[in-house]
C-alpha beads as a LAMMPS data file, in Angstrom:
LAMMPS data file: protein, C-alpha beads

211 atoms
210 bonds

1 atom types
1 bond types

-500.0 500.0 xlo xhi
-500.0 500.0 ylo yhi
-500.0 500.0 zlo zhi

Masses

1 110.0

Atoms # bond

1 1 1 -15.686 -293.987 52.731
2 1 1 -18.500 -295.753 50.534
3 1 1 -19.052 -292.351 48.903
4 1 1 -15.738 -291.517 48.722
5 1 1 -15.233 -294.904 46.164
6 1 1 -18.315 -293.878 44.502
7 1 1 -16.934 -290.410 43.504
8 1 1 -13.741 -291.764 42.537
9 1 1 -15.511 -294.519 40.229
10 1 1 -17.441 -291.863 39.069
11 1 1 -14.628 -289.918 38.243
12 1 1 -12.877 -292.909 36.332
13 1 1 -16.075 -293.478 34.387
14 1 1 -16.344 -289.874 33.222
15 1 1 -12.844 -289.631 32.685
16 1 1 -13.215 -293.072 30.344
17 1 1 -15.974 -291.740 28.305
18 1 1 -14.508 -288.176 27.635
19 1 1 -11.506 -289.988 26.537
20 1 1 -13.268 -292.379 24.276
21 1 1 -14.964 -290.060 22.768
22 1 1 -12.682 -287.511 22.005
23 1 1 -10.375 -290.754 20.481
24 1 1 -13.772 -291.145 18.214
25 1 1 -13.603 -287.598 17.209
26 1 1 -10.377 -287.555 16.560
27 1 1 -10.410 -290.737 14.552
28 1 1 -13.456 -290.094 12.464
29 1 1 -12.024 -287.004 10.615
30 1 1 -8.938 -288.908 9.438
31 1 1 -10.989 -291.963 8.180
32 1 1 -13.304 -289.280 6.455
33 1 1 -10.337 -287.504 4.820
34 1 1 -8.706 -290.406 3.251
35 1 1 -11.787 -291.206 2.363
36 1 1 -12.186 -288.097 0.652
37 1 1 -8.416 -288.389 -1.123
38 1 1 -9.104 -291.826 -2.520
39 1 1 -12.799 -290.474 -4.109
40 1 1 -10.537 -287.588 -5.602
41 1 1 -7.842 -289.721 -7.005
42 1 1 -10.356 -292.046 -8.497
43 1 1 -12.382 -288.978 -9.630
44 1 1 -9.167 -287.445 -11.724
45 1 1 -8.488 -290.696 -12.776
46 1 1 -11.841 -291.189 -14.385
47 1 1 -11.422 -288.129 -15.792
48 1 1 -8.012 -288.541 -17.413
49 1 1 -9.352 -291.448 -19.000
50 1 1 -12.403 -289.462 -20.489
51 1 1 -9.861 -287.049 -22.003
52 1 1 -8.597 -289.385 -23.232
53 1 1 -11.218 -291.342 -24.794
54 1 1 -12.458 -287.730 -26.092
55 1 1 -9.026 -286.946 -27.773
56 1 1 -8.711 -290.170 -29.475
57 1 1 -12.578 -289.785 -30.510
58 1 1 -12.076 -286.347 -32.099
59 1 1 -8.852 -287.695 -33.693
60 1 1 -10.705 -290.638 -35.215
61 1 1 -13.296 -288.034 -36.343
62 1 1 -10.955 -285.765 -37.937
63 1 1 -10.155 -288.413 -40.195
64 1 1 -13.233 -289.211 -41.654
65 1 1 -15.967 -287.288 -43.102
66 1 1 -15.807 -283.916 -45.260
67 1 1 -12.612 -282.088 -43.836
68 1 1 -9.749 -280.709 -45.541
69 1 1 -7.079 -283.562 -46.503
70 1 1 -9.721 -286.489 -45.954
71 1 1 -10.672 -288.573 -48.621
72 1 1 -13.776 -287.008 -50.478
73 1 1 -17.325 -289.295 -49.920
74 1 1 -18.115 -291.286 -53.077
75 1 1 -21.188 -290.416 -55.146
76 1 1 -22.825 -291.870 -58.143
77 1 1 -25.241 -289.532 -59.730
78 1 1 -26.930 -289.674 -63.450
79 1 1 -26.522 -286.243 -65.650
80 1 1 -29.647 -284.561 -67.121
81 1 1 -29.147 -286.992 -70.000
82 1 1 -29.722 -290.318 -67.890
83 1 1 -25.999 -291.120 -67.990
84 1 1 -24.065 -292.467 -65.111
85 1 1 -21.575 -290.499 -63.189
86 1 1 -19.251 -291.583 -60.689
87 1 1 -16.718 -289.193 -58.530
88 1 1 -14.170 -292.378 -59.439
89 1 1 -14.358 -291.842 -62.636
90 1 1 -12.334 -288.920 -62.773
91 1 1 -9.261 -290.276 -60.430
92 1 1 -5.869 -289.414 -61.280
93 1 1 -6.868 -285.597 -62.150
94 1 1 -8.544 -282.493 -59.802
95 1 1 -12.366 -282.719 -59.864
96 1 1 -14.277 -279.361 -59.135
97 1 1 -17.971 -279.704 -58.255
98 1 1 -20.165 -277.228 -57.257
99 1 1 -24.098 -278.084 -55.400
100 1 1 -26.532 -275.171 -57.004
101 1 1 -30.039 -275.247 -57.211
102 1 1 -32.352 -272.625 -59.788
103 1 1 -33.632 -269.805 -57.106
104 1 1 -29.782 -269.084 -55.920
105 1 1 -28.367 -266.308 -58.439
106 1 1 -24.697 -266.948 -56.899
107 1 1 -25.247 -270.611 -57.490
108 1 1 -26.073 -270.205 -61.607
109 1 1 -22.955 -267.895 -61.130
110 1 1 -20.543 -270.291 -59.743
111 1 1 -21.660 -272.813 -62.612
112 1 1 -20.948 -270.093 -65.354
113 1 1 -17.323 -270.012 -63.316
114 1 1 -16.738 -273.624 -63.456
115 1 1 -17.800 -273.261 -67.311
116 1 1 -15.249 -270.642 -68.127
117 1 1 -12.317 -272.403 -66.497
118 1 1 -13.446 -275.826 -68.159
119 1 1 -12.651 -274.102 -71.169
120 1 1 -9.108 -272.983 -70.289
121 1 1 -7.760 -276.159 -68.443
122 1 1 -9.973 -278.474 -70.955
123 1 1 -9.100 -282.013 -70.190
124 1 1 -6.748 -281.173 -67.545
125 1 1 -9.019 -281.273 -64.632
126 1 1 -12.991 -282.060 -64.279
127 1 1 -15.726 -279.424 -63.480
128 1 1 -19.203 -281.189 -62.447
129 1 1 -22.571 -279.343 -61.186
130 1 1 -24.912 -280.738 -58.639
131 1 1 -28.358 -280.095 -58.850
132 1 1 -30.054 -280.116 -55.527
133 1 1 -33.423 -281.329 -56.843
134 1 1 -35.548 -281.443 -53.715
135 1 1 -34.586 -278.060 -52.478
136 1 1 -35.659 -276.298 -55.815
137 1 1 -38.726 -274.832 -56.724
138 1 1 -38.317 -276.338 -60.212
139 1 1 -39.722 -279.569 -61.449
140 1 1 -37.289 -281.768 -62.909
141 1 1 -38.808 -281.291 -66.153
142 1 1 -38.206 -277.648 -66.013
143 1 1 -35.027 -278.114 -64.482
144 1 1 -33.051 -280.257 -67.762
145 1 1 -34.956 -277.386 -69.795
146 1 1 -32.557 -274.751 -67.448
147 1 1 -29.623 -277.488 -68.054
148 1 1 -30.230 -277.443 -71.852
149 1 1 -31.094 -273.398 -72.811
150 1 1 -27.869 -272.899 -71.117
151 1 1 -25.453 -275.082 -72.928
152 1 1 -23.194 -275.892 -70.191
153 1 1 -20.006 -278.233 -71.318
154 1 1 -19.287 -279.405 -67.752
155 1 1 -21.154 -282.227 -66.600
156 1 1 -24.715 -281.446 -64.811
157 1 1 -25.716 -284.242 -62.953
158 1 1 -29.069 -284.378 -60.272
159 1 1 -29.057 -285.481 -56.728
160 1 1 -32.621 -286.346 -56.791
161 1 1 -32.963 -287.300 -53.198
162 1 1 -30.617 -285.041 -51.565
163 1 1 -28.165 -287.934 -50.472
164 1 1 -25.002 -286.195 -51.475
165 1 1 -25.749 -282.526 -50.732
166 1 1 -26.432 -284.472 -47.140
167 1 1 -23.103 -286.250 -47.269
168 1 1 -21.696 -283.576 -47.917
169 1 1 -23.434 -281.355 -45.309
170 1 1 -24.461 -278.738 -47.668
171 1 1 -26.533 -275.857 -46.530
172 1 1 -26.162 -273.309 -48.725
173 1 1 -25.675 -272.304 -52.334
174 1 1 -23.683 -272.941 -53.971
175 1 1 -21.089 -275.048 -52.092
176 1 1 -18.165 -275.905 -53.983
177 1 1 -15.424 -278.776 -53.479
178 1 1 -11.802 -279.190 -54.992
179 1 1 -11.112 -282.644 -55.024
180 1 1 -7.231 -283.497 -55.742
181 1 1 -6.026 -286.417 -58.307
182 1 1 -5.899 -288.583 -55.371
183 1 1 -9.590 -288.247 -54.201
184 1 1 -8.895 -286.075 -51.018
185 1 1 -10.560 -282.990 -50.008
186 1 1 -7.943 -279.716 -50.996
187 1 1 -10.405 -276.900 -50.733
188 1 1 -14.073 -276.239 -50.022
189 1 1 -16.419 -273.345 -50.566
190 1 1 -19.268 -271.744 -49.295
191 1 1 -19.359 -268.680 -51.600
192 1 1 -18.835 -267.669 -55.222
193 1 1 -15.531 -268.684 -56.030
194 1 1 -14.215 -266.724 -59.315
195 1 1 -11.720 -268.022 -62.047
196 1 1 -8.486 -266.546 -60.504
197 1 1 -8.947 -268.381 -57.352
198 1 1 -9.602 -271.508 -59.247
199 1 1 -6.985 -271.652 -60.921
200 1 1 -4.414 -270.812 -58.244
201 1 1 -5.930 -273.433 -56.795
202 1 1 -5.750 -275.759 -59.652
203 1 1 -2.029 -274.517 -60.519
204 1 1 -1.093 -275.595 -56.502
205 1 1 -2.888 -279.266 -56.580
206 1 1 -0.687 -279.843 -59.719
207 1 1 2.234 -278.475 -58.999
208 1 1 2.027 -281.319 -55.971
209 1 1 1.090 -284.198 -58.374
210 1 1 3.506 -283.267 -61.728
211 1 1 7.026 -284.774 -61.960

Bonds

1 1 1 2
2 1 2 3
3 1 3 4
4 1 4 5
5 1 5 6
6 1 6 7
7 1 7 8
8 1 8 9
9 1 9 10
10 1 10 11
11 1 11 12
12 1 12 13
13 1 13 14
14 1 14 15
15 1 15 16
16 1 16 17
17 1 17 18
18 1 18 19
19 1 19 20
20 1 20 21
21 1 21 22
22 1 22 23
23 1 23 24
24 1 24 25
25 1 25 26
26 1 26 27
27 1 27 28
28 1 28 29
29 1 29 30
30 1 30 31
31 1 31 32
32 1 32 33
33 1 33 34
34 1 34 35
35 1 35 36
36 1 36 37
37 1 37 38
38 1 38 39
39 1 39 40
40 1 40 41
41 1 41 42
42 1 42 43
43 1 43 44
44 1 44 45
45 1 45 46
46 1 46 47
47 1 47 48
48 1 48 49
49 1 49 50
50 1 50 51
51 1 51 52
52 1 52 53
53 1 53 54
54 1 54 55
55 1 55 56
56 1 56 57
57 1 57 58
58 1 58 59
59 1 59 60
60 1 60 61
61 1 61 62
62 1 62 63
63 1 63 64
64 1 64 65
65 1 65 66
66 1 66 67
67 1 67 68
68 1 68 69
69 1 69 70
70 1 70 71
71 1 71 72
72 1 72 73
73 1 73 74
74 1 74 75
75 1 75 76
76 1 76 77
77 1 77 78
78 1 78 79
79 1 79 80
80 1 80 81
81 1 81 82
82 1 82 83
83 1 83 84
84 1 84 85
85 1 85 86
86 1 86 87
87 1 87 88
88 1 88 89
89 1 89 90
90 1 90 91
91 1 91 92
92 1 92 93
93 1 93 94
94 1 94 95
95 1 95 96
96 1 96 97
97 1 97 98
98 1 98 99
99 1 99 100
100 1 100 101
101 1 101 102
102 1 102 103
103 1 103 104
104 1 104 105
105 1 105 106
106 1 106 107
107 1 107 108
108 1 108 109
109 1 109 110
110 1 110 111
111 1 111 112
112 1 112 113
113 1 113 114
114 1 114 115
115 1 115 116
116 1 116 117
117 1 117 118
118 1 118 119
119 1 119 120
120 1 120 121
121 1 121 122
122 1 122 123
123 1 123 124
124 1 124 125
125 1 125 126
126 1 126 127
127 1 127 128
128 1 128 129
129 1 129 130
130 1 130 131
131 1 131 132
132 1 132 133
133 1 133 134
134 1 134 135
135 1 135 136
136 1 136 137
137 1 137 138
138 1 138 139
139 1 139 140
140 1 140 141
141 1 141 142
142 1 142 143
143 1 143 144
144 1 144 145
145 1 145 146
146 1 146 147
147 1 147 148
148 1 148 149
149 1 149 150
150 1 150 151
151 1 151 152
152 1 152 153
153 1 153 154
154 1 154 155
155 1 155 156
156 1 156 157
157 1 157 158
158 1 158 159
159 1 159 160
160 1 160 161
161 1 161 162
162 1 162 163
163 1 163 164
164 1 164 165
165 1 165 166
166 1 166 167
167 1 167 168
168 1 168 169
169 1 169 170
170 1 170 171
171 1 171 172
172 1 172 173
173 1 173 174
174 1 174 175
175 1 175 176
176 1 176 177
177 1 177 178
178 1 178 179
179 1 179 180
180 1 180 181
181 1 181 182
182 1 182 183
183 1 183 184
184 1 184 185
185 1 185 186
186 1 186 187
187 1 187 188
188 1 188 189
189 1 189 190
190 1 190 191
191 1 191 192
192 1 192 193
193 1 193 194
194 1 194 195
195 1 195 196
196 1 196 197
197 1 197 198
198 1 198 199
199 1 199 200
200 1 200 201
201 1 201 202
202 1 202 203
203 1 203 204
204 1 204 205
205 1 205 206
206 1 206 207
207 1 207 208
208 1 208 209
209 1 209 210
210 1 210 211
């Protein structure tokens, strides 16, 4: 009989701890898995805020610095002669500047360009070359010499430091910029850019500004 109640307590005991444990099984998963939804949920929420912060950033970006419809960076530069120029100074009409430096054949073209064009449109728009002095081979010396045997009309000013070629994120020569009456950025080159295409540019900026 003793052995009998044994058994059967046995029994009970197994029976409790089978149970138990296959509750704790069971249980376990379902904690793990909502577990598991909330860290996604949070996750894509994180994300959709990064987007989000990333859109807005590129937006702000796209608003500033040297892009198409964005106000042009100010410089201040002095011309071979030691007098002061200012992009400001030209406000209220297209300004046309081109960064060249001596060793770059299509550079000395482009200025030749500008030159030509200067002489059609005269005081309707203003035509300015920027000498990248520390990335030629000439000395400044023989560089105003260059500026002088050639004659140029437009102005020919030096960015002895490199501080606007670098605003401008100029890499190669020559790199040329159409500025409209307003200051913003219309058009921007990174090749020779011949008369015809200058002046349909020209003709476009204003046709937007003339009554």
């Amino acid at each position: 009989m003793k052995l009998k109640k044994i058994v059967i307590v046995a029994v009970l005991l197994i029976t409790l701890f089978i149970v138990g444990g296959c509750r704790k099984t069971v249980e376990e998963p379902i904690d793990e898995q909502a577990g598991k939804a909330n860290d996604y949920l949070l996750q894509e929420a994180i994300e959709g805020d990064l987007e989000e912060i990333d859109d807005e950033t590129e937006e702000n970006e796209s608003r500033l610095g040297v892009h198409i419809g964005n106000k042009a960076p100010s410089f201040k530069m002095q011309d071979y002669l030691g007098s002061e120029v200012e992009l400001e100074d030209y406000k209220g009409k297209p300004v046309i500047f081109t960064f060249w430096v001596s060793w770059s054949d299509m550079a000395i073209d482009q200025l030749k360009v500008l030159e030509n064009v200067s002489l059609l449109l005269g005081e309707d728009a203003a035509f300015i070359g920027v000498h990248v002095a520390p990335f030629d081979t000439l000395t400044e010396d023989e560089a105003v010499e260059l500026i002088k045997n050639n004659k140029y009309n437009i102005n020919i000013v030096i960015d002895n430091e490199g501080k606007v070629q670098q605003e401008y994120y100029v890499g190669i020569y020559p790199t040329t910029y159409i500025i409209d009456p307003e200051g913003r950025i219309v058009k921007s080159y990174t090749t020779l850019v011949e008369e015809d295409q200058i002046l349909e540019d020209l003709e476009y900026i204003l046709s937007q500004f003339l009554p």
